[in-house]
N, C-alpha and C positions, 0 to 999 in steps of 0.2 A: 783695346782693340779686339775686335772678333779672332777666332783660333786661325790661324794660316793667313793673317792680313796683315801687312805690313805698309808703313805709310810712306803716302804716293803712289802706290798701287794700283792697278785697273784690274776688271776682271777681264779677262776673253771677249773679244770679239763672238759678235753670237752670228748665224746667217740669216739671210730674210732675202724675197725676191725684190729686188730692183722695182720699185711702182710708173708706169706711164706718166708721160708727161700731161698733168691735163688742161694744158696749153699754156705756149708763150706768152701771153698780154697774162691771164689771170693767173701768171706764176710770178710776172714781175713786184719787183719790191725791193728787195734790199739793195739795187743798185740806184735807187729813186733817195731812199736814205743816205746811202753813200753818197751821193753826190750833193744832197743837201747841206749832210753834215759836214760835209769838205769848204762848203760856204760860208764859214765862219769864222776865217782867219788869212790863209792864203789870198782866197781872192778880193775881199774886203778892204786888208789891211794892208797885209807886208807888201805884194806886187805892185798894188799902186804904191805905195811909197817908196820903191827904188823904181818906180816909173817917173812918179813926181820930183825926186830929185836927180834922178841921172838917168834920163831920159829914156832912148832906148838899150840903152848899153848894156844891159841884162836881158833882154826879151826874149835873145837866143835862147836861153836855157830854160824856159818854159815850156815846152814840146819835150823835149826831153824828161823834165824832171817828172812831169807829169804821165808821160808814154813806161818811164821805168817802174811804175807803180803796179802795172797792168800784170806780168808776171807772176808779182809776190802776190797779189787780190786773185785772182784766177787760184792759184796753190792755195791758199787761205780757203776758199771755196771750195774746192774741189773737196779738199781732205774730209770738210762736211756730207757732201754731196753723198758721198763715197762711204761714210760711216756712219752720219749720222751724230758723230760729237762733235764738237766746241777744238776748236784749233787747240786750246789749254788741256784738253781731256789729252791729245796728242801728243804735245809737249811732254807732258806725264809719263808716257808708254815710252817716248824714245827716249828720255834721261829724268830721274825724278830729281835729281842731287841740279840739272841746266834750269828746270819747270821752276824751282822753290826759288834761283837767285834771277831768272829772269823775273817771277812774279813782282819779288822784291823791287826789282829798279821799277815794275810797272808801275806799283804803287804808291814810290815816291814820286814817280810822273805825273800822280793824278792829283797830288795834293792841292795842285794852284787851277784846275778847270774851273773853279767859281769866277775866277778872270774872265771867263769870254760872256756870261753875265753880267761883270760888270762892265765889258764892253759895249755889249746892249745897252745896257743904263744909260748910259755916254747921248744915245738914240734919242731915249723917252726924256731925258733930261733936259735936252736943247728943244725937243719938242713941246715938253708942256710948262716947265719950267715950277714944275712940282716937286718937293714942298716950296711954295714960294720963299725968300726971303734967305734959304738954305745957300751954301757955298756950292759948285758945279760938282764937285766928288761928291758930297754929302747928299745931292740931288740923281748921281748914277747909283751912288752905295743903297739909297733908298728905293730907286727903282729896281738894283741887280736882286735886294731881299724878296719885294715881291715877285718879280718873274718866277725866281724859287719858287716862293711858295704856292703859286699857284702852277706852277707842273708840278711838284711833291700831290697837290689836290689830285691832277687830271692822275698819276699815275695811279695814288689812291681806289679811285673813283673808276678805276678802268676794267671793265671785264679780261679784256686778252691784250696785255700792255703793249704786246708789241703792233697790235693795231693801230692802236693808239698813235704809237713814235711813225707808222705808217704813210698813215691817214695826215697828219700832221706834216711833214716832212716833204709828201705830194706837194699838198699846199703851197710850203715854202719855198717848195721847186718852180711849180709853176709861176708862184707869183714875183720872185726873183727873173726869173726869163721873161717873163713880159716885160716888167718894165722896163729891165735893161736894153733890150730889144728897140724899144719907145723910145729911150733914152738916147741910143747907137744913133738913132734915125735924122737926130738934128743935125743941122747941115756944117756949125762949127767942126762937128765931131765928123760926118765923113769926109770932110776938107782934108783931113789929116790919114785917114785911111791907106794911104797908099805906102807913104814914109813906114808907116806902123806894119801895114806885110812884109815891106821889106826887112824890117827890122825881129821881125820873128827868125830870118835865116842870115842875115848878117848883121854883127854886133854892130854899135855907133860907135864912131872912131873919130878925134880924140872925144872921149866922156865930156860933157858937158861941164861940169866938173869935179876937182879934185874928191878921188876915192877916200871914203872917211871909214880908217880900222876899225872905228866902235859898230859900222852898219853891218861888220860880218856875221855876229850873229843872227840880223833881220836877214841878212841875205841865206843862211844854214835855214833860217826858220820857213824863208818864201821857197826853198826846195825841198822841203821835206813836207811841209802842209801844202805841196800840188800837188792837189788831191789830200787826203787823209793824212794820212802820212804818220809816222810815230809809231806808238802803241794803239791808236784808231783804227787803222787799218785792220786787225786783227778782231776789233767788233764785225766786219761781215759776215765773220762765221758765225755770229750770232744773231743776225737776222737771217742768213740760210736756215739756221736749225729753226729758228721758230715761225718762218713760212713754210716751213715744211717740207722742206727740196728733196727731192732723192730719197735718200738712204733717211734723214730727218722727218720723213712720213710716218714714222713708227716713234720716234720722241715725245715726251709733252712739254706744255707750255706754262711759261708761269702768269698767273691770273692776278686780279687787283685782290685783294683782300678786302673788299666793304662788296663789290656784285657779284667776283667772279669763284665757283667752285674751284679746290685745291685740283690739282689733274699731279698724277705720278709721272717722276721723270728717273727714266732709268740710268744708271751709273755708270751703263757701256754700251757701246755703239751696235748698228748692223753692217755687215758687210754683203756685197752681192753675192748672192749663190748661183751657180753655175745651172741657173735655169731659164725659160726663157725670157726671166726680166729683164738680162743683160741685151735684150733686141732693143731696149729705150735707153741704152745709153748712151748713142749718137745724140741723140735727140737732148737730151741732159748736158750732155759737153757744149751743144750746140748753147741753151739757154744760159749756161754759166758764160759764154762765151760775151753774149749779147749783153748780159745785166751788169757785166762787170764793166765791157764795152762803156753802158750807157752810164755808171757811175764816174766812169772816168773821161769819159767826151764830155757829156752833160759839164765836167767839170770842167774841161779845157775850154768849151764853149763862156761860158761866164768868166772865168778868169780872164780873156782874151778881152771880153766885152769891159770889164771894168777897168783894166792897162787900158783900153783905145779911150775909156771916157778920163782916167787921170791922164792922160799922154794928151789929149785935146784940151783939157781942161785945166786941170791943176800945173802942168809941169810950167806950162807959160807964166803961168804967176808965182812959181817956186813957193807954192802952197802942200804942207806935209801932214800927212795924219800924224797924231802924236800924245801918248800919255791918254787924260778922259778927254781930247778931244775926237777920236778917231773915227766917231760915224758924222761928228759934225763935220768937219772939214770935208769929208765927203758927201753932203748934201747937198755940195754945190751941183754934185753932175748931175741930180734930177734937176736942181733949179736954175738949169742954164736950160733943161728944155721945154719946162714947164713952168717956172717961175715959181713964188714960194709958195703953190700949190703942191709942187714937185718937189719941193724941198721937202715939205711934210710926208708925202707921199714914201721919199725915199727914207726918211729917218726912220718912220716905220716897217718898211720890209729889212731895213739894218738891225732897227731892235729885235724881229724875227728869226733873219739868220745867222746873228749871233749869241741870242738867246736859245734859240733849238740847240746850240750846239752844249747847254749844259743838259738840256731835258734827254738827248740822245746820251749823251756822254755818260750820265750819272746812272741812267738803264745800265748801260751795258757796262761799265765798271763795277756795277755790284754783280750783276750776273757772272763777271769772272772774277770777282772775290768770291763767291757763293762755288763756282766752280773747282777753284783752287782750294778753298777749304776741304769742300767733299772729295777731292782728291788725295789730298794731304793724308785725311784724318779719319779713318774709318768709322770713328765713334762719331764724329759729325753727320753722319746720317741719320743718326737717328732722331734727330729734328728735321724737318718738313724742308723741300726745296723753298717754300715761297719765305717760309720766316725769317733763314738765312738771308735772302736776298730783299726782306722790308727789314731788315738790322744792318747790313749795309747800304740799302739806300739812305737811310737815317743818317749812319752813322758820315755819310760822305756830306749829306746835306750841309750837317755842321760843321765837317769840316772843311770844304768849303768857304762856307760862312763866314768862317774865322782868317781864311787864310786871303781870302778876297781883299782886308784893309790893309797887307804887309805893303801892297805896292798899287800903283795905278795898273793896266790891263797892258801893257805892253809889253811891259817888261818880264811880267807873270808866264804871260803868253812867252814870249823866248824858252824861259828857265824849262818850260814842258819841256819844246819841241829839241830843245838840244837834248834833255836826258833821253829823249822820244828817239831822239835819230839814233843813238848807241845803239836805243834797244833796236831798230831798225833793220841793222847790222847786223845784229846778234841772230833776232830771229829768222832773218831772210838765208843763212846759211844754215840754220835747223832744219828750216822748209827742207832743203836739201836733203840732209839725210831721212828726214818723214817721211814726205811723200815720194823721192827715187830711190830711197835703200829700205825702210823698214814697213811701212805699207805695202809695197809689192809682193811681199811675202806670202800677204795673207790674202790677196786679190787673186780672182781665177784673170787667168792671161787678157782675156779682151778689154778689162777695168786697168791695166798696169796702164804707165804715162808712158809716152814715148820720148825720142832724143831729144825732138824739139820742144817739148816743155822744160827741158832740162837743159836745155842749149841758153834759151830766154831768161830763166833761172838765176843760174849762174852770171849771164852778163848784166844783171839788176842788180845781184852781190857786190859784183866786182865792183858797178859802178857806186854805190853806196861808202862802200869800203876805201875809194879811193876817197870819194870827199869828205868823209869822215875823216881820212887825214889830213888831208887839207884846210879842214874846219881849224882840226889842236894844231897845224904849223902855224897857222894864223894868228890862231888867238896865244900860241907862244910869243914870238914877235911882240905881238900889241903888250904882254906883259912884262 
């Protein structure tokens, strides 16, 4: 270690003016990501599947589980906004002994995201029925290897990666909301529309039937993936820093290594100086306001669209997603409104956004292994931000790879989002002390947060904290 560094360490905050906004529409983006990447599980999978089998009897908790995310993403943001580093660089500054055991549960979090690739498979599999001859795993396991390797290419090949997960991500956005839109529009599906609002604000009573203890997990996992949710959540502040938000205008980016030149990234953040940058900071709250808005409406929007198409569709016929079959059995809802044009149709926007969700996931999981290193380990700097983060994108690829044949995508998927939710927990009351107790310090007065960010805060902790107990009473019980 260098003389006077100690590990997990930051340097100082340095000051810099606050940059203008230069404009709303050409600043958006990571709430575009967010909400794509939120489409890769919750709305997909679990939702319709306690819609399909117990009707509407959960719907109520939808609004909610989704509206408490809004909070913690806004704080997550902000702390960027505001200095310019990685939520993890934060972590760091207010406990480095909480930063190293948080990192820790992250990273055995991320062991099983090769799952929701082979959830995609699931898609191309029933689609093209390649390799011929193969068993239906052996034909998702062959599709989830290439999806891989051809984002490992595109990231390769990328000048400014995060364009890339950007630009890509738009795509999967827009072209998920069309169709499902298309989809909504058939007349089976609005016949039922009316039962289904109601059912967003009162439960169905009695359940259709009998509540089965092994679905509390799906049920832990459809409220914690509305929206993001987990350790994901916590990537927004990584596409803040590398769109370049706020106080992130003065950071660099990391580039592909075959087009794009190394750019320097600095080790510590800026904070606003008491000049008159701080006159754009209305305007800054305002845009984090909106993008987080739109990551998480955009997401309540689709979740809501694919419950009304299993609620129309599936639950009539006590049809379940389940194991490699979860994008087929869902192919019904394009092909009830387009027939098995629409079925094609739809398997392919399922292989997209369940596939994006490993090509985002696996960016931004090495960016904060890469992060949490240079944090750590002083002596780690002295190798290049980009090399760190092409050694763990590698390094995740494979593992990955390896850990995708332990189990079919469903169950994979669970095993996350419960270690996901602890951390959820964990981290959402750090928020706390971050950005109301130890950020304010160093902020001139007109940058500190007010009650009510702190009021919202708190009631997203509480509520997390409660179900989290509620999660271990249950699954005591069931044991």
């Amino acid at each position: 270690m260098a003389p006077g560094e100690s590990w997990g360490t930051l340097p100082p905050y340095r000051k810099a003016s606050l940059p203008p906004l230069p404009g709303i529409v050409a600043t958006l983006g990571p709430g575009v990501v967010f909400m794509a990447l939120a489409q890769g599980s919750g709305e997909l999978i679990w939702w319709p599947y306690l819609i399909a089998k117990y009707g509407l009897a959960f719907l109520f908790i939808l609004l909610p589980a989704c509206l408490l995310q809004f909070p913690v993403t806004y704080e997550i943001g902000r702390y960027t906004v505001l200095t310019g580093e990685s939520i993890w660089q934060g972590f760091f500054r207010l406990n480095r002994v909480f930063a190293l055991l948080l990192w820790i549960l992250m990273t055995i979090s991320f062991l099983w995201f090769g799952a929701f690739a082979a959830a995609g498979g699931t898609s191309l599999a029933a689609l093209t029925r390649i390799p011929s001859g193969w068993s239906p795993r052996g034909q998702t396991l062959f599709w989830a290897y290439l999806s891989m390797f051809v984002f490992l290419c595109a990231i390769l090949f990328s000048k400014v990666i995060y364009r890339l997960i950007e630009t890509f991500m738009w795509a999967v956005a827009l072209v998920t909301l069309v169709g499902l839109l298309w989809a909504c529009a058939h007349p089976d599906v609005l016949a039922v529309l009316s039962p289904f609002v109601k059912g967003l604000f009162i439960p169905q009573r009695p359940m259709p039937r009998p509540w089965d203890p092994a679905d509390a997990s799906k049920l832990l996992t459809a409220i914690a993936f509305a929206g993001l949710g987990g350790f994901w959540t916590l990537f927004y502040s990584y596409w803040i820093r590398d769109k370049g938000i706020g106080m992130a205008h003065y950071m660099g980016r990391i580039t592909g290594p075959i087009t794009g030149k190394p750019e320097t990234i600095p080790n510590s953040g800026f904070i606003p100086d008491e000049d008159e940058g701080l006159a754009h900071l209305s305007r800054w709250r305002r845009f984090l306001f909106w993008d987080v808005g739109i990551g998480i409406g955009g997401n309540i929007l689709t979740t809501l669209m694919t419950c009304l198409l299993a609620y129309a569709l599936l639950f009539p016929k006590g049809l379940l997603p389940d194991q490699y079959e979860i994008a087929v059995v869902q192919g019904r809802f394009f092909e009830a409104s387009w027939g098995p044009v629409g079925r094609t149709l739809f398997l392919i926007v399922a292989a997209a956004f369940l596939s994006d969700t490993w090509l985002a996931t696996v960016d931004a999981v090495s960016r904060s292994q890469t992060d949490c290193i240079y944090n750590l380990f002083p002596k780690a700097r002295s190798i290049p931000v980009r090399s760190w983060y092409l050694f763990f994108l590698l390094v995740l690829t494979l593992m990955t790879g390896a850990t995708v044949l332990l189990d079919a995508p469903g169950p994979l998927i669970i095993l996350s989002a419960v270690i996901g939710f602890i951390g959820t927990v964990i981290y959402s009351i750090a928020l706390i002390f971050l950005n109301h107790v130890y950020l304010p310090r160093h902020l001139p007065p007109a940058a500190r947060p007010g009650r009510l960010n702190l009021f919202f805060l708190c009631l997203s902790c509480f509520a997390y904290s409660v179900l989290a107990v509620i999660y271990f009473l249950t699954i005591a019980k069931v044991i």
